[in-house]
N, C-alpha and C positions, 0 to 999 in steps of 0.2 A: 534790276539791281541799281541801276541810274536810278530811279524815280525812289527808293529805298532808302538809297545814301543820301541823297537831296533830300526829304523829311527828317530823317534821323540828324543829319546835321546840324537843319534849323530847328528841333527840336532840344539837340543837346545848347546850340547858342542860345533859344530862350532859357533854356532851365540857369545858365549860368549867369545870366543876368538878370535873377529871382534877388532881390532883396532879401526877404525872407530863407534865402538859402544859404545866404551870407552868414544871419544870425545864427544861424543853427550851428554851424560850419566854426562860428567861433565861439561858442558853447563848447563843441565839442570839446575845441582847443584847449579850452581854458579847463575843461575834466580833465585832459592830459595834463596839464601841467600840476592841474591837485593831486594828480596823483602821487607825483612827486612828495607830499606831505604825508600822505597814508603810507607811502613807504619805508618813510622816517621813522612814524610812530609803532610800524611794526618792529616785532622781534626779531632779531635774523630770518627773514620771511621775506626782505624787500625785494627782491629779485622777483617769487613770485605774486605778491600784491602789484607789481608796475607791471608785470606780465598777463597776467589772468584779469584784473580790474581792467587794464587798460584795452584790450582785445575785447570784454563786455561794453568797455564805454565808448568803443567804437564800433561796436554791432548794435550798440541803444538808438547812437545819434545816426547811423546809415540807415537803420527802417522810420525810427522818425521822418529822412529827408524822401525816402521812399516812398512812406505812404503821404506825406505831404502832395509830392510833384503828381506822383500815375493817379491820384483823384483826382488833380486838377487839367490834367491834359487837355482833357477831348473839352471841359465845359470851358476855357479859355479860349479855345477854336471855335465853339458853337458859340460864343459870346463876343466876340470879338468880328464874327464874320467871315474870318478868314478860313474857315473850313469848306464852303461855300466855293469860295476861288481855285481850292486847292482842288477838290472833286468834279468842278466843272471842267481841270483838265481830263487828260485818259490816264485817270490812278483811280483803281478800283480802292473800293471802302477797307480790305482786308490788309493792302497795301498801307493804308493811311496807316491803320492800328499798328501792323508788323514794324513800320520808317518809325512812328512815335516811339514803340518800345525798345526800340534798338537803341535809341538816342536817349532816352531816359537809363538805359543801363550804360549806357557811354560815360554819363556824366555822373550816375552811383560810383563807377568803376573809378573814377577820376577821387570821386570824393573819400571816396575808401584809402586810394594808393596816397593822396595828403597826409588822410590822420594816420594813414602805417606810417610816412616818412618821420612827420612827429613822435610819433609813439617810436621810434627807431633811434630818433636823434635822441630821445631822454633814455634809451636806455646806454648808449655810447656815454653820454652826459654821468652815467652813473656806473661804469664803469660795469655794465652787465650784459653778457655777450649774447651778441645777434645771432642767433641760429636762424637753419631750414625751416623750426618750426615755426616761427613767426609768418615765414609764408604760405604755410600751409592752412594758417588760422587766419589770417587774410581773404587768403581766396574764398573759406566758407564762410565768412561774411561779405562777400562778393557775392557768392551763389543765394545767400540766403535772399542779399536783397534784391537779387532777380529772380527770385518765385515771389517775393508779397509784392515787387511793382508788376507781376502779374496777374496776383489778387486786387488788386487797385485799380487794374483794368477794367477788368473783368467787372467789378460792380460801378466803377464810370460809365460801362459803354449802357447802362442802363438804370443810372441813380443819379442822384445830385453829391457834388463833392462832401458837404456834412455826412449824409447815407454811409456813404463810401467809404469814406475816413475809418468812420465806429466800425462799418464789418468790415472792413480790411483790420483792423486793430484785432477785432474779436475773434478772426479767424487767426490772427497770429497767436493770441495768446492762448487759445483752445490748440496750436497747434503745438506752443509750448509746451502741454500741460499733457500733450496725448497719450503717453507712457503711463501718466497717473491716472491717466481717464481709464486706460486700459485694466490697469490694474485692480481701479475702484469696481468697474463692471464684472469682474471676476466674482467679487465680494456682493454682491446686488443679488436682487432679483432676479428673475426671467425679463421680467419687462424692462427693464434697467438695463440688463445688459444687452437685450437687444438695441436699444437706442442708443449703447453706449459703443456698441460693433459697428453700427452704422455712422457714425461721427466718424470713431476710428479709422473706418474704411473708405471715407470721403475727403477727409479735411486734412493737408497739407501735412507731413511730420515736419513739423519748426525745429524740434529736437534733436534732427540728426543733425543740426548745425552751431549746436553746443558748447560740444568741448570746449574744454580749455584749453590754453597752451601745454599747458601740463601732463593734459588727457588722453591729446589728440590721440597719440601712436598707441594708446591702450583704448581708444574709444570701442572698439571690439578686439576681440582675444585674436590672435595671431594676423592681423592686419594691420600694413604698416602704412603708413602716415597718405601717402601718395595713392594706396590704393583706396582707402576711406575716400579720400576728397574725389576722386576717381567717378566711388559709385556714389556719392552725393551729386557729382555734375550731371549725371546720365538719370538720375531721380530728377531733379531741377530740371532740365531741358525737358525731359516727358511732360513732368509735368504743367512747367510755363506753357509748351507748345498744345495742350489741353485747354488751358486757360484761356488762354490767346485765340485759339479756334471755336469758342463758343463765346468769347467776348466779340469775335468779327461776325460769327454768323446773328447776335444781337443785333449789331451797330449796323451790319446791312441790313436789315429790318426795320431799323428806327426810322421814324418821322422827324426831319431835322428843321420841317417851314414853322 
């Protein structure tokens, strides 16, 4: 657990002193604050356009910062040297990858709970009350983006960051889309839909981390808000810790001279 926390640490301090993560971070900012405009220019609706827009433009800008950092992890180590140093102590390879991901979601976790306080303070600013459910839409853009920084792994421990980027990307938005893929394969062929079951049945549901603000507590018929997020965490951990065990048994395999 020592050798865990000490990775994940220096993993969250580099990630925070990413330049580039600044930029992003105040991008986001600055969506929150247009939002404020779009909310103007709706109808009686601004309540939920600052709610519903605002919870998507900070589940845009958290997998942007996501898959930006878990592609870049392991080749900043392998390029820098300093992976070398790290392995020559007694920290096995599965340890490296588990202390990196911990500390990459340390610092998602951080970047999330920011743009919620912003996205919080303009709705006080507008006189539109904070509920439960803002943290319920929270946390699954928390969950969401520790499953794609676990897609990001996973094709790091054996891609170059460009690689990596695009199929982490593409697997996020196929996983978007996997409801409609499902549905399309209904409508298909034989062969179609077989290829379309098997997607289905491999690639990540991005979709059950959707809802709205608005949604959440109908996002399925008689379950309420707590218990949705509940079996979304217990999906996410399965499945990160899938990811993450074929991303380590890769990365012990790799040739790193």
């Amino acid at each position: 657990m020592g050798r865990l926390f000490a990775i994940a640490l220096n993993t969250f301090r580099e990630a925070v002193r990413d330049r580039i993560l600044y930029g992003i971070l105040f991008f986001a900012i600055a969506f929150l604050l247009f939002i404020l405009v779009l909310g103007e220019l709706s109808l009686n609706k601004e309540e939920r356009v600052l709610l519903d827009v605002g919870i998507a433009g900070i589940s845009l800008f958290a997998v942007v910062i996501a898959v930006f950092l878990g592609v870049s992890l392991l080749f900043k180590e392998i390029e820098k040297k300093t992976l070398y140093t790290v392995l020559s102590k007694p920290v096995r390879r599965f340890e490296f990858m588990l202390g990196k991901f911990l500390g990459l979601v340390g610092t998602l976790g951080v970047q999330v709970l920011l743009m919620g306080i912003v996205l919080g303070a303009l709705l006080v600013l507008k006189d539109v009350p904070v509920r439960a459910q803002l943290g319920w839409s929270l946390t699954l853009v928390f969950l969401e983006v520790t499953l794609v920084s676990s897609v990001a792994l996973f094709f790091s421990s054996f891609s170059t960051p460009f690689v990596s980027g695009v199929l982490t990307l593409g697997v996020f938005v196929t996983g978007r889309l996997l409801d409609a893929l499902g549905e399309l394969g209904h409508r298909g062929s034989a062969e179609l839909r077989t290829v379309i079951d098997g997607i289905v049945a491999v690639a990540p549901n991005f979709y059950l981390y959707s809802p709205g603000y608005h949604t959440l507590a109908v996002s399925e018929p008689g379950m309420e808000p707590f218990a949705y997020v509940a079996k979304v965490a217990v999906y996410t951990l399965v499945y990160a810790a899938i990811l993450l065990g074929l991303a380590s048994a890769i990365f012990a395999r790799r040739d790193l001279v």
